[in-house]
C-alpha positions, 0 to 999 in steps of 0.5 A, spaced: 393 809 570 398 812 564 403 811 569 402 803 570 400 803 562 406 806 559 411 800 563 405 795 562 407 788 558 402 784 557 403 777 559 400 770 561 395 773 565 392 778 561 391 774 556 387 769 560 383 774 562 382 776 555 384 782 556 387 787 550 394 790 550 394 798 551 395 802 544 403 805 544 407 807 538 413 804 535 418 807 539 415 806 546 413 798 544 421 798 543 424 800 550 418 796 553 421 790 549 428 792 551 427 793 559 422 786 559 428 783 556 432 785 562 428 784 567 428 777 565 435 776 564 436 779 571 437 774 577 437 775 584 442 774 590 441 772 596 446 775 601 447 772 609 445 766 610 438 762 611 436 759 617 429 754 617 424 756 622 418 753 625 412 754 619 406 757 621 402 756 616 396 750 619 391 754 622 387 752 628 380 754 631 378 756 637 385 757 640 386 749 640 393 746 638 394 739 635 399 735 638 402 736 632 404 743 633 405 742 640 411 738 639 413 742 632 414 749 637 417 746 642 422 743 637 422 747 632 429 746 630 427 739 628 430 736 621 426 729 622 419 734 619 419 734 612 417 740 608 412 735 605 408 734 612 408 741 611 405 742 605 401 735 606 397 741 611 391 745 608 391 752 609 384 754 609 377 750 609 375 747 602 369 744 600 373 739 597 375 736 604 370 733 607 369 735 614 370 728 617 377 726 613 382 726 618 390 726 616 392 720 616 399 721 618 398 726 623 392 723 627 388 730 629 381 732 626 381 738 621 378 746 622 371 744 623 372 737 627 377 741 631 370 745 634 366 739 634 372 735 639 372 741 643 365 740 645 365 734 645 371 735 651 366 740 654 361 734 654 365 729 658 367 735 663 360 736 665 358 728 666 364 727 669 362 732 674 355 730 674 357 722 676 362 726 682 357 729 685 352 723 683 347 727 679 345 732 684 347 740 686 351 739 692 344 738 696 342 730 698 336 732 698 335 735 691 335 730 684 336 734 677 331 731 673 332 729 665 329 736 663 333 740 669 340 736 665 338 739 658 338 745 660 344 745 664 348 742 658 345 748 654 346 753 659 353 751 659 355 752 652 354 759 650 359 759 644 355 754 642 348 756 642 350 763 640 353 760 633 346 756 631 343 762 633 347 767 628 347 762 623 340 761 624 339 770 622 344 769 617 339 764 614 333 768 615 335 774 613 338 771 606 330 768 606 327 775 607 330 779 601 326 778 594 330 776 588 327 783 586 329 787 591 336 782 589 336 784 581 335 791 583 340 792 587 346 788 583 343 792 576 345 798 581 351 795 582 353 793 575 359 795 572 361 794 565 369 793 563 371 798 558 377 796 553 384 798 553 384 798 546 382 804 542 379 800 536 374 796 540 374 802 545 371 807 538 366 802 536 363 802 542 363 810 542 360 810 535 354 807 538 352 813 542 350 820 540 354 826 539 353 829 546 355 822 550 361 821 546 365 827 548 369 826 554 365 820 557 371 815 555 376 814 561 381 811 556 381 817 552 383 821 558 388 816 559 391 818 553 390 825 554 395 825 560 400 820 556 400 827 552 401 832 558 406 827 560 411 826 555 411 834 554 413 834 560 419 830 559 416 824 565 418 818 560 425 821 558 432 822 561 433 829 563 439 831 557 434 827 553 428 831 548 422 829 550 418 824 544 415 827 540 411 822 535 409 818 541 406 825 544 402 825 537 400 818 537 397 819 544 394 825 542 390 822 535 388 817 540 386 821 544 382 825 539 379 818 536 376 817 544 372 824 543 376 828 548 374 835 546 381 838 547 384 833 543 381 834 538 381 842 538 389 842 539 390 838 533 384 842 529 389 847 530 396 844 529 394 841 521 391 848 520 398 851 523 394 856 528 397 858 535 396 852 540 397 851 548 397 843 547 404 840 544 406 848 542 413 846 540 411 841 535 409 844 527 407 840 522 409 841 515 405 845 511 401 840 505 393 839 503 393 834 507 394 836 513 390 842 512 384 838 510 385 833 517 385 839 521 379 842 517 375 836 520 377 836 526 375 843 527 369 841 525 368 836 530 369 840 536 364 845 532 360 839 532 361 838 538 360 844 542 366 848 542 366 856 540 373 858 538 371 852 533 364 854 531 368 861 529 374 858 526 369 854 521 364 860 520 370 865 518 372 859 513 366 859 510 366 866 510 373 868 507 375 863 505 381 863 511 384 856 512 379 853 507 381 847 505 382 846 497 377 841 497 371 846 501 369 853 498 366 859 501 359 858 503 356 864 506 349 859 508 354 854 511 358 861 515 351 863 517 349 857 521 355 856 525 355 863 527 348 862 529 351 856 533 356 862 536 351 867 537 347 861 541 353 859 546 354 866 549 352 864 555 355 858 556 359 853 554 359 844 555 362 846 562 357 851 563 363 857 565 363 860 558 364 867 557 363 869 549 366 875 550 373 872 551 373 870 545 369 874 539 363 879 542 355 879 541 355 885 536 361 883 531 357 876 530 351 879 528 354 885 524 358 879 520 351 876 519 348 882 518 352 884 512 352 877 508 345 878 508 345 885 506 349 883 500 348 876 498 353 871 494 355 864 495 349 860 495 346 865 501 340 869 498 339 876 500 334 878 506 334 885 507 329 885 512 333 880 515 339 883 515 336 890 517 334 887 524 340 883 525 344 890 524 339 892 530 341 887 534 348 889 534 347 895 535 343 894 541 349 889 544 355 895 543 351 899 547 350 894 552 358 893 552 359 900 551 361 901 545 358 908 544 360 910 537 360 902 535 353 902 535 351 908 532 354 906 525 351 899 526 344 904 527 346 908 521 347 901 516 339 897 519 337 905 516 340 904 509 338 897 509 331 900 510 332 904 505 334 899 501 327 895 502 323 901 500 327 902 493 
């Protein structure tokens, strides 16, 4: 799909539809205009030499032919038959053509009177035998009655009877379905078309809920792999450099859907951390860019993603990649540990392990601390603290830290010690 948009142009079509043009940068739109100018301005050339052949394109039923084909296969060569008597020929049964018009100028009924001529043939074939062998059935001494005729005439026309029958089912089988059992089963079936444009795209994601906005946008995706595309040099010559301000655009775009590993990696380009996606782009150094990428990482905080949760904490905390407008705020870093501390066991995926990234007893340790001291807008609790320092001792012996734990087990005692002064 990211393939089809970045070589799409809209056209007549997609505007009656009412379709929106897909969202590419300047350079992009440029060589899409360039390469829809030359393809409009390339002409066809025929080589060899054209020879006119019988055309097929009446259909008939029943494996009947019209007069008109007969003669128009044994003669195909014939230049008397316009190319007018062709196209004066319906291609397919309309409601618009009345089953008992007839073509005036070739004299030969249309598609469903074929079928009715036919039967018509098959009915003179059977009186004419009836009056040859004078109404009986070869013996002189037995007469068909009335009732006898009729049902030999039925009898002689399966094909006939079979088709009634089957439209007979078909109608009943339609009558028996309910206009409830309907409505559900196209209410199951009901599929709602999703703009291409990522404006109209965010104001449809902007009525949901946090969790149901994060990778449920197939545009975003979309976008996602524009990115993965241009790093890979799939839109450039092979002595070319890949376009890196259109894989920005896509990634941005991509971010504005809710795409989780989006919004991470530009979270950590503007904060000019390491990242795996786009790794041979950096972007300047300025307030700007910092407090964008502050704002990003706390949206994939927001939005469930550990390393985020950690990053946002250590900034309320120590102030490492604050932004100039945001200050340390110790109740602020307490809670997103506590949304760290309560993802260890699983992530959005449910294939998380905490450990990767920053282990249980190093999180409870620093929450531990912050209380034991207090300061930037978090108040002291010594009890608190106490017991967190506990707990991190408990999860370093858990993780074989043996020694760990011991100092984690010597500081909950001065905190205890510090309650009872």
């Amino acid at each position: 799909m990211a393939l089809f948009f970045h070589s799409h142009s809209c056209n007549r079509i997609c505007q009656s539809m009412g379709l929106m043009p897909f969202d590419l940068s300047s350079k992009e739109k440029d060589a899409l205009f360039r390469s829809t100018k030359l393809l409009e301005s390339a002409q066809t050339v025929v080589r060899g030499t054209e020879e006119k052949c019988g055309s097929s394109r009446v259909r008939t039923v029943s494996g009947t032919r019209p007069p008109f084909l007969s003669r128009l296969s044994e003669n195909s060569g014939d230049e008397s038959m316009s190319d007018r008597a062709f196209d004066s020929l319906p291609s397919s049964p309309s409601s618009a053509t009345p089953h008992s018009h007839k073509m005036e100028g070739l004299h030969w009924p249309v598609f469903n009177e074929v079928d009715n001529l036919v039967h018509k043939d098959h009915e003179n074939l059977d009186n004419q035998r009836d009056s040859e062998n004078g109404g009986d059935s070869g013996c002189p001494s037995e007469k068909r009655s009335d009732h006898e005729d009729m049902d030999h005439r039925e009898k002689g026309h399966p094909n006939c009877n079979r088709r009634h029958e089957s439209d007979e089912d078909s109608l009943g089988s339609s009558a028996r379905v309910s206009v409830d059992k309907w409505n559900l089963y196209n209410a199951a079936r009901v599929h709602i078309h999703r703009p291409s444009c990522v404006a109209v795209e965010v104001q449809r994601l902007n009525g949901l809920e946090l969790e149901k906005k994060i990778g449920k946008s197939i545009l975003g995706k979309v976008h996602l792999a524009m990115v993965r595309y241009h790093e890979a040099g799939r839109f450039c010559e092979k002595d070319q450099e890949w376009d890196q301000d259109s894989a920005l655009f896509h990634l941005e775009h991509a971010a504005e859907c809710g795409e989780l590993e989006a919004i991470v990696g530009l979270g950590l380009m503007y904060s000019q951390l390491p990242h795996h996606i786009l790794a041979e782009i950096t972007l300047q150094d300025t307030k700007q860019n910092r407090t964008k990428g502050f704002e990003y990482l706390c949206r994939a905080a927001k939005a469930g993603d550990r390393p985020s949760m950690i990053l946002v904490a250590r900034a309320y905390d120590m102030g490492m990649n604050l932004p100039p407008d945001r200050e340390q705020d110790w109740k602020e870093a307490l809670h997103w540990y506590d949304k760290a501390l309560n993802m260890t066991d699983y992530d959005e995926g449910g294939e998380y392990d905490g450990t990767q990234d920053e282990p249980r007893y190093l999180l409870l340790a620093k929450e531990a601390e912050m209380l034991m001291t207090g300061g930037f807008h978090l108040d002291k609790d010594l009890q608190r603290s106490g017991e967190l320092f506990t707990e991190a001792a408990e999860a370093a012996m858990e993780a074989m830290k043996g020694r760990l734990a011991n100092q984690y087990y010597q500081k909950a005692e001065e905190v205890w010690a510090m309650m009872e002064e």
